[in-house]
C-alpha positions as CSV (number, residue, x, y, z in Angstrom):
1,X,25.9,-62.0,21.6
2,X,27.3,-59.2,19.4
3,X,26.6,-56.0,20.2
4,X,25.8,-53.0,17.4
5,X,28.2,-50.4,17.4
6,X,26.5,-46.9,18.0
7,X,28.7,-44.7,18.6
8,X,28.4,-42.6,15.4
9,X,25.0,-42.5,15.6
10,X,24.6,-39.3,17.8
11,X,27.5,-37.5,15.3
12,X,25.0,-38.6,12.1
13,X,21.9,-37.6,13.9
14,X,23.9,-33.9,14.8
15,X,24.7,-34.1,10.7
16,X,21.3,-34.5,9.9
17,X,19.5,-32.0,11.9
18,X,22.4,-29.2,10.7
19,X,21.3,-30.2,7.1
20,X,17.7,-29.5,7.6
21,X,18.1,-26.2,9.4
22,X,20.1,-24.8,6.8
23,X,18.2,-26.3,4.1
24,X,14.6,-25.4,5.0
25,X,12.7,-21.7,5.4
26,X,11.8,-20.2,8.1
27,X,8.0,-18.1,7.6
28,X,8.4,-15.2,8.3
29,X,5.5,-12.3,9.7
30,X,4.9,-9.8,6.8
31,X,4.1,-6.4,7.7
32,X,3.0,-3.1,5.6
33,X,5.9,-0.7,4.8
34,X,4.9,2.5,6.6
35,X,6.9,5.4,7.4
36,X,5.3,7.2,10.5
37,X,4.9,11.1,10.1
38,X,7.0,13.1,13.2
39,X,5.7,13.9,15.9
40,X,4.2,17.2,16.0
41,X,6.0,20.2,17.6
42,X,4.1,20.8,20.9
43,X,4.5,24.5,20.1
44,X,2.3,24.0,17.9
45,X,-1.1,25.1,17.6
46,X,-3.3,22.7,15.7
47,X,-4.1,23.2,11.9
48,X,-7.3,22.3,10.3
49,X,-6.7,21.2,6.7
50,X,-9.1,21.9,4.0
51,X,-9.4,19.2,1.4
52,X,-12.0,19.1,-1.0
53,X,-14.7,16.0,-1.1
54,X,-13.7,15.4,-4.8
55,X,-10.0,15.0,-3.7
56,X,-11.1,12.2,-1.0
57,X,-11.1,8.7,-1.8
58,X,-13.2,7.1,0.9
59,X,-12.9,3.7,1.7
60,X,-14.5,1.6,5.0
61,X,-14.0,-1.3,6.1
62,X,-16.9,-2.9,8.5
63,X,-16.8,-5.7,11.1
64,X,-18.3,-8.4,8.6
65,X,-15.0,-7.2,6.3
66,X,-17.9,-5.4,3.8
67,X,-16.4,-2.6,2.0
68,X,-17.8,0.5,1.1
69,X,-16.2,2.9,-1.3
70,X,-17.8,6.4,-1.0
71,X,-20.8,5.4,-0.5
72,X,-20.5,2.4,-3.1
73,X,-20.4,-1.2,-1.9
74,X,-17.9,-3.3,-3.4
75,X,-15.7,-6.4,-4.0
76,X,-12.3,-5.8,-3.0
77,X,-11.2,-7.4,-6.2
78,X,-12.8,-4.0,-7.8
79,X,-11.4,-1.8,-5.5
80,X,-7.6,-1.4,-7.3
81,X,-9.0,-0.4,-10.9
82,X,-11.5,1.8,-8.6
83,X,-8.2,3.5,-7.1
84,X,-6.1,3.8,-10.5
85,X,-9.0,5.4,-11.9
86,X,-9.4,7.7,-9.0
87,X,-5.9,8.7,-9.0
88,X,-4.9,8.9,-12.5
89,X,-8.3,11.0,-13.2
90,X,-7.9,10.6,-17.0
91,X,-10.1,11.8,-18.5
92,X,-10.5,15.5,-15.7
93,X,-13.7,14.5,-14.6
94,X,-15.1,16.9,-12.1
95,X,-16.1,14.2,-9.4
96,X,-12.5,13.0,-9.5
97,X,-9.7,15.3,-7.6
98,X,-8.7,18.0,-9.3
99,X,-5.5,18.2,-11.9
100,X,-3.2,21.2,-11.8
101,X,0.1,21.5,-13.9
102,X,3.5,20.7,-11.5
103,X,6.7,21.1,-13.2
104,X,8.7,18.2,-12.3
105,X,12.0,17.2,-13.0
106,X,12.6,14.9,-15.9
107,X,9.5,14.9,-16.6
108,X,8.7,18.6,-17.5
109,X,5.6,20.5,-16.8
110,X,2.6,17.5,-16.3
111,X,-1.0,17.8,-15.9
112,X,-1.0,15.8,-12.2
113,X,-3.4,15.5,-9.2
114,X,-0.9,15.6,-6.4
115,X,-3.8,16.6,-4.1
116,X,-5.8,13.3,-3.6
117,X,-5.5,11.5,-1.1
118,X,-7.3,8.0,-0.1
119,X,-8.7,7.7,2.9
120,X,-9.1,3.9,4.7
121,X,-11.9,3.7,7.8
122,X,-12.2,0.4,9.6
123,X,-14.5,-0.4,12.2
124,X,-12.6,-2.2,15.0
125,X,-14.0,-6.0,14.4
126,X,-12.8,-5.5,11.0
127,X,-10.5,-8.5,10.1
128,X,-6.9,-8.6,10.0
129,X,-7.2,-10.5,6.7
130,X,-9.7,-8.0,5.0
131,X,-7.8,-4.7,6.4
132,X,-4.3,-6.3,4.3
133,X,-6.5,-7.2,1.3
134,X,-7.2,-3.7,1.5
135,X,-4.1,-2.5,1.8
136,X,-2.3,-4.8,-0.5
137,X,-4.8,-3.7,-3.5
138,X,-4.5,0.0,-2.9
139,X,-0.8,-0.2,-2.8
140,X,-0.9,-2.8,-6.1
141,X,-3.0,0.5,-7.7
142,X,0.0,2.8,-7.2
143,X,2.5,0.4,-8.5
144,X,0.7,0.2,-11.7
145,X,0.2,3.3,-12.1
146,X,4.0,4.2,-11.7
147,X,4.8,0.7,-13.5
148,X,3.0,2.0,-16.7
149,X,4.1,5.7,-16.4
150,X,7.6,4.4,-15.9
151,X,7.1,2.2,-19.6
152,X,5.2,5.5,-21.2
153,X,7.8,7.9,-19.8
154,X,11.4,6.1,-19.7
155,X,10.6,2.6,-21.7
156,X,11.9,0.3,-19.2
157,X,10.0,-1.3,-15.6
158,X,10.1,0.9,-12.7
159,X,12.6,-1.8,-11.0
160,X,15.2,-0.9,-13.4
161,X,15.0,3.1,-13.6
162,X,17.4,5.2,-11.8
163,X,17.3,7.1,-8.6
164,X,16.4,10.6,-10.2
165,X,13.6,8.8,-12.1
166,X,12.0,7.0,-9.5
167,X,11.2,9.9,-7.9
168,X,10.3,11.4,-10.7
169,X,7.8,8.8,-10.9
170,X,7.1,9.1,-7.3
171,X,5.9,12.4,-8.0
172,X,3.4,12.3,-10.2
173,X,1.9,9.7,-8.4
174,X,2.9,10.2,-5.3
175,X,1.3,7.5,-2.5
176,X,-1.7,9.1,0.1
177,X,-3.4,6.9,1.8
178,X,-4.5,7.7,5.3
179,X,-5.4,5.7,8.0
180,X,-8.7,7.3,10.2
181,X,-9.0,6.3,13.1
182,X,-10.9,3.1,14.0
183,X,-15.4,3.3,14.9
184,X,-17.7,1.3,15.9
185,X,-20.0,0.7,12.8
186,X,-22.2,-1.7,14.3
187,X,-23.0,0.0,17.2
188,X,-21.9,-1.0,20.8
């Protein structure tokens, strides 16, 4: 009886495997792009900052992934039109942070409010999919709030601007958004 020739089967086999490593994608873990403040210098003594309530953008996160927004609750499909309007302050509203005039470079002198900052709570059940929800909407707020001033202010996307007016861009709305330290809402 015949026998069927394999010996090219293990070289095909090698062929095929190669082609679908290199053709497929990996998935790959996204994170949140962070830059950590420095240390502080142990010399020194500890500062108390003063930051006024109308410059303080509070938002909380509890266990059940319910957020509260000063003391607001709230979809998080509200919460990035809630942030633009906190941080662009149009209209100089006196329960929205305060606007001073900052010369900045291309830009000029601009009636800015450099001095908010928004401030995320969680309560440590809070879910990992909630918290980057969160996150991913109050960073979305900043990037059209720079997108549009980018369009107003240079007449291209913010992609496609220089260097010098990126930051530019990045000054006027420049990103603060702290992370407090983690409570126990619920009790326990």
């Amino acid at each position: 009886m015949p026998g069927l020739n394999t010996s090219s089967t293990a070289d095909i086999s090698f062929m095929l495997l190669i082609f679908f490593l290199v053709t497929t994608s990996m998935d790959t873990d996204m994170g949140l792009a962070r830059r950590l403040p420095q240390p502080p210098d142990p010399d020194q003594e500890d500062a108390q900052i003063d930051v006024k309530e109308r410059n303080v953008l509070n938002v909380r996160l509890n266990a059940a992934g319910m957020l509260m927004v000063n003391h607001d609750v709230m979809d998080i499909k509200e919460l990035r039109a809630r942030a633009k309007e906190f941080v662009k302050n149009e209209n100089n509203l006196s329960s929205l942070p305060e606007k001073h005039v900052k010369e900045i470079e291309l830009l000029g002198p601009c009636f800015i409010t450099d001095k908010h900052v928004i401030s995320v709570q969680t309560d440590r059940g809070t879910p990992y999919n909630i918290y980057f929800e969160v996150q991913n909407e109050l960073v979305a707020a900043y990037n059209e709030l720079r997108e549009e001033l980018s369009k107003q202010k240079f007449g291209r996307s913010y992609t496609y601007l220089s260097d010098e007016q990126k930051a530019a861009i990045r000054a006027y709305y420049p990103q603060k958004i702290s992370e407090a330290e983690p409570k126990n809402y619920g009790g326990n």
